[in-house]
C-alpha positions as CSV (number, residue, x, y, z in Angstrom):
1,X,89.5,198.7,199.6
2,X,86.4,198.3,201.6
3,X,86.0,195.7,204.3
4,X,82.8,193.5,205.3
5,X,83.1,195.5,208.9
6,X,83.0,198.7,207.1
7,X,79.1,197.9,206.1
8,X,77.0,200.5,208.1
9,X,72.9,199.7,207.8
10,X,70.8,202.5,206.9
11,X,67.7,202.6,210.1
12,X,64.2,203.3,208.3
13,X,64.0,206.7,209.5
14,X,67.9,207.7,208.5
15,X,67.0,206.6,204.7
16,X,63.8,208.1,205.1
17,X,65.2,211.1,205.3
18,X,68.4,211.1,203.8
19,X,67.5,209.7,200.5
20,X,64.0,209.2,199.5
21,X,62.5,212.2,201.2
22,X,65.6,214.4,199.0
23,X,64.8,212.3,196.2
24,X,61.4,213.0,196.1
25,X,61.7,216.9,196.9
26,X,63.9,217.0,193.6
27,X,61.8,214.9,191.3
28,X,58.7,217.4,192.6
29,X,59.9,220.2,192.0
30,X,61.3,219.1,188.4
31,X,57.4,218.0,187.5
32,X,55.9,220.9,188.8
33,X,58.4,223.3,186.9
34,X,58.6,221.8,183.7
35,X,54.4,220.4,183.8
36,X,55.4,217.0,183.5
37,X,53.0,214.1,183.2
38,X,54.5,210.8,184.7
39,X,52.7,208.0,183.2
40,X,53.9,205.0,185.3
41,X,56.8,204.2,188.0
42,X,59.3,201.6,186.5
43,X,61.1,199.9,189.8
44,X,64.4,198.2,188.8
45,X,63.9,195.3,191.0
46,X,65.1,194.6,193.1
47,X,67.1,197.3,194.5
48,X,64.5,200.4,193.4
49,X,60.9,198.3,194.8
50,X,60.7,200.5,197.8
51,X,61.7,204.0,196.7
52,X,59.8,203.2,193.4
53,X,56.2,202.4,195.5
54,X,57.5,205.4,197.6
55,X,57.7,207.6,195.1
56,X,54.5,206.4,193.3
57,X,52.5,206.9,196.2
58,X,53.5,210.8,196.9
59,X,53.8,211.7,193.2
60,X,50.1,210.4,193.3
61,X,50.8,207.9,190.3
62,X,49.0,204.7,190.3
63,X,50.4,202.5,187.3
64,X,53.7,200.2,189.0
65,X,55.3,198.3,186.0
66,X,59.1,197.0,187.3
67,X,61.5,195.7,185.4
68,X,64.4,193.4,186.5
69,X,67.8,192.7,185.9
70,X,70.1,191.5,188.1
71,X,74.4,190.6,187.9
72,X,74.8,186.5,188.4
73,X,78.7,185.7,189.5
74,X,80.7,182.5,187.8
75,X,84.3,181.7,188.3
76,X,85.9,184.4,185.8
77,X,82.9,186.2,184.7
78,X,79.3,188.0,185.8
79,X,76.3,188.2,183.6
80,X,73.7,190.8,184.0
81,X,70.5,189.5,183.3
82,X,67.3,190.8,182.2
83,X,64.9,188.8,184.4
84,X,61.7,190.7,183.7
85,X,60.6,193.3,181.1
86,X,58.0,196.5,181.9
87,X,54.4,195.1,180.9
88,X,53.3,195.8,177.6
89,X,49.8,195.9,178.4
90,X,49.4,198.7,179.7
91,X,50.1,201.1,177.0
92,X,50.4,201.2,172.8
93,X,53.8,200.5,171.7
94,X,53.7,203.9,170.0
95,X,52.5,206.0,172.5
96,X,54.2,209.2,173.6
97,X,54.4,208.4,177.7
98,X,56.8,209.2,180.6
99,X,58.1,206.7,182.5
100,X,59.8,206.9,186.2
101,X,62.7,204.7,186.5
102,X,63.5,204.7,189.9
103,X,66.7,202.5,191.1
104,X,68.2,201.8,194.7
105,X,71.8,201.6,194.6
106,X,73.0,202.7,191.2
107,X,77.1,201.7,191.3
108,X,78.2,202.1,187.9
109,X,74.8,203.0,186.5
110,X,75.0,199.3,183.9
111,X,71.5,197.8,184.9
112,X,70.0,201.3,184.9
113,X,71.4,201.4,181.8
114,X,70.2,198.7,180.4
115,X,66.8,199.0,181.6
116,X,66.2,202.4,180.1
117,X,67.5,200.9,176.7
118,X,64.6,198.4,177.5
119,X,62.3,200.8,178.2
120,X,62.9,202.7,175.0
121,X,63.3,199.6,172.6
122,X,59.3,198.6,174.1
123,X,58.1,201.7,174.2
124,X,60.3,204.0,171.2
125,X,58.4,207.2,171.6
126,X,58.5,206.9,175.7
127,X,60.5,209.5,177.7
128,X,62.6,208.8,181.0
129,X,62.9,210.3,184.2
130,X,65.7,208.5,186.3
131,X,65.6,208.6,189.9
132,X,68.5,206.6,192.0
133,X,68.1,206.5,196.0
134,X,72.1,206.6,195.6
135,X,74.4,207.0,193.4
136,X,78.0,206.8,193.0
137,X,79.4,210.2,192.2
138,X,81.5,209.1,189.1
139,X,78.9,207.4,187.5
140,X,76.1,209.9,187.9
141,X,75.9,210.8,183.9
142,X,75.6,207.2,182.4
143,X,72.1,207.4,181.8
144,X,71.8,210.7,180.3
145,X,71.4,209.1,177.1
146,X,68.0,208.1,177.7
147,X,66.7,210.1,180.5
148,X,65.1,213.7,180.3
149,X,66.6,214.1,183.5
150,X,68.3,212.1,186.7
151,X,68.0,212.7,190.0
152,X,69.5,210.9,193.5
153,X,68.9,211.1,197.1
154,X,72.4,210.9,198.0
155,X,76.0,210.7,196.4
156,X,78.2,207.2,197.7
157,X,81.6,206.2,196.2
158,X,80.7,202.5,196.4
159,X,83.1,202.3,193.4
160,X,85.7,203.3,195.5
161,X,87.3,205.8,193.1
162,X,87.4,209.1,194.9
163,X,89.6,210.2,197.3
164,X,89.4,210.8,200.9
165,X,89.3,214.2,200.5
166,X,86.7,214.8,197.8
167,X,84.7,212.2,199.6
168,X,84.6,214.8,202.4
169,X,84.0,217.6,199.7
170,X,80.5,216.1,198.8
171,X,79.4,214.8,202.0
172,X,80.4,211.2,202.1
173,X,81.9,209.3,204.4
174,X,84.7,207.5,202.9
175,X,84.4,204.5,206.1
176,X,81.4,203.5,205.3
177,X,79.8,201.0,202.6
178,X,75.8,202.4,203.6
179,X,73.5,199.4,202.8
180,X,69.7,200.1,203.1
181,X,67.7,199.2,205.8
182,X,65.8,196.6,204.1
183,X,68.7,194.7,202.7
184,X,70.7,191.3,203.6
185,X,74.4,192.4,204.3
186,X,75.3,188.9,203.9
187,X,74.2,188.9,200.6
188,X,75.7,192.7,199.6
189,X,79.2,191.6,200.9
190,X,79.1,188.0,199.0
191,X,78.4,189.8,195.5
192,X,79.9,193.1,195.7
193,X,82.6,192.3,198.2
194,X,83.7,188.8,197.4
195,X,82.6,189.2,194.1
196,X,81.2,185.8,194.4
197,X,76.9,184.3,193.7
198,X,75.0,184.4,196.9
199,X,73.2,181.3,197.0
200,X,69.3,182.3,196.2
201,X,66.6,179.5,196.2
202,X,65.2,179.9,192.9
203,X,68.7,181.2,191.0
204,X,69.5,178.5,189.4
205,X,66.0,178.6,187.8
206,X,65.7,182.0,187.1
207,X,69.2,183.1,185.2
208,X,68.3,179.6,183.2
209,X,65.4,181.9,181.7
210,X,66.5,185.1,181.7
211,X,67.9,187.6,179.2
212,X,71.9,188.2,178.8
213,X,72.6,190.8,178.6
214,X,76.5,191.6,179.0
215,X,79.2,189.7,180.2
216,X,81.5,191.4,182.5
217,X,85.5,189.9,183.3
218,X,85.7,189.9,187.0
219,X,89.7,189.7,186.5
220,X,89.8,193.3,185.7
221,X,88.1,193.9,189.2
222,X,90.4,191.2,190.8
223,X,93.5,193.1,189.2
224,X,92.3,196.6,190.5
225,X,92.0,195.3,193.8
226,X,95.4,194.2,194.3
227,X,96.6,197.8,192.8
């Protein structure tokens, strides 16, 4: 189990070139071959703001439309909520377009998930390209429902479900819990460590208006814990 020491903090540079710069080589050279037209970058905010505008800027695309959902922590439970939907205005319900989802940190792949779901209920003749900074090994297939194709800069076992040894296999480093360079550790720790709400300004206000989504039993991750 993974300890609040055991957070290492990505400098610009490494995740410049450790994760977005791979990133984008792959989603390149899957455009070029296969003369794909990306129609607009979809952020999943707010994990996949940078590395979306990143992206959007080097694949030369200049419609940004994120979309946010985000995990809110109670006593026994978490909600994912949808906070904020892609914006309708820019294109026909019907039309035939491609989106770029692009996420951060993908763990278990849910709010990526979810917000290609979304994506595909407002726009049903849309196709997905999924791009994840990271992405935990075990979970790399989730979104292959909905996507064309997915792509990552990196592999992480942020799950914590691999072994030592196949860590090593695929280039992770089993000591580490990698955090990007950009992020609050304070914050990463209190939700995914403690399991617990960090205490935003506007929260209260925000899940009041947002979108459930799914409601997950944090006493299956308490009991796997203690295993």
């Amino acid at each position: 189990m993974a300890k609040r020491e055991d957070i290492y903090q990505l400098g610009w540079d490494e995740y410049l070139k450790k994760e977005l710069d791979v990133l984008l080589d792959k989603v390149q050279t899957y455009v070029k071959k296969n003369n794909v037209k990306i129609d607009a970058v979809v952020p999943l905010l707010r994990g996949g703001n940078i590395s979306g505008t990143y992206l959007a800027y080097k694949l030369n695309i200049l419609r940004i439309t994120p979309v946010q959902y985000k995990y809110f922590f109670k006593e026994e439970v978490c909600d994912l909520l949808q906070i904020q939907k892609a914006n309708e205005d820019l294109f026909d319900k019907d039309a035939e377009v491609t989106f770029l989802l692009v996420e951060g940190n993908h763990c278990y792949g849910t709010a990526a998930t979810y917000a290609a779901k979304g994506l595909k209920e407002q726009f049903p003749n849309c196709k997905i390209i999924y791009a994840a900074s990271n992405m935990d090994y075990n979970y790399k297939d989730v979104i292959d429902e909905y996507a064309e194709a997915c792509f990552y800069g990196r592999f992480n076992n942020d799950c914590e479900e691999l072994s030592k040894e196949k860590c090593i296999e695929l280039g992770i480093d089993p000591g580490k819990v990698i955090i990007f360079p950009r992020e609050n550790a304070d914050e990463e720790w209190t939700a995914f460590g403690e399991l617990k709400q960090f205490p935003f300004k506007d929260g209260k206000e925000t899940a009041e208006k947002a979108k459930l989504c799914e409601t997950i039993d944090l006493n299956e991750f308490r009991e796997e814990e203690k295993v």
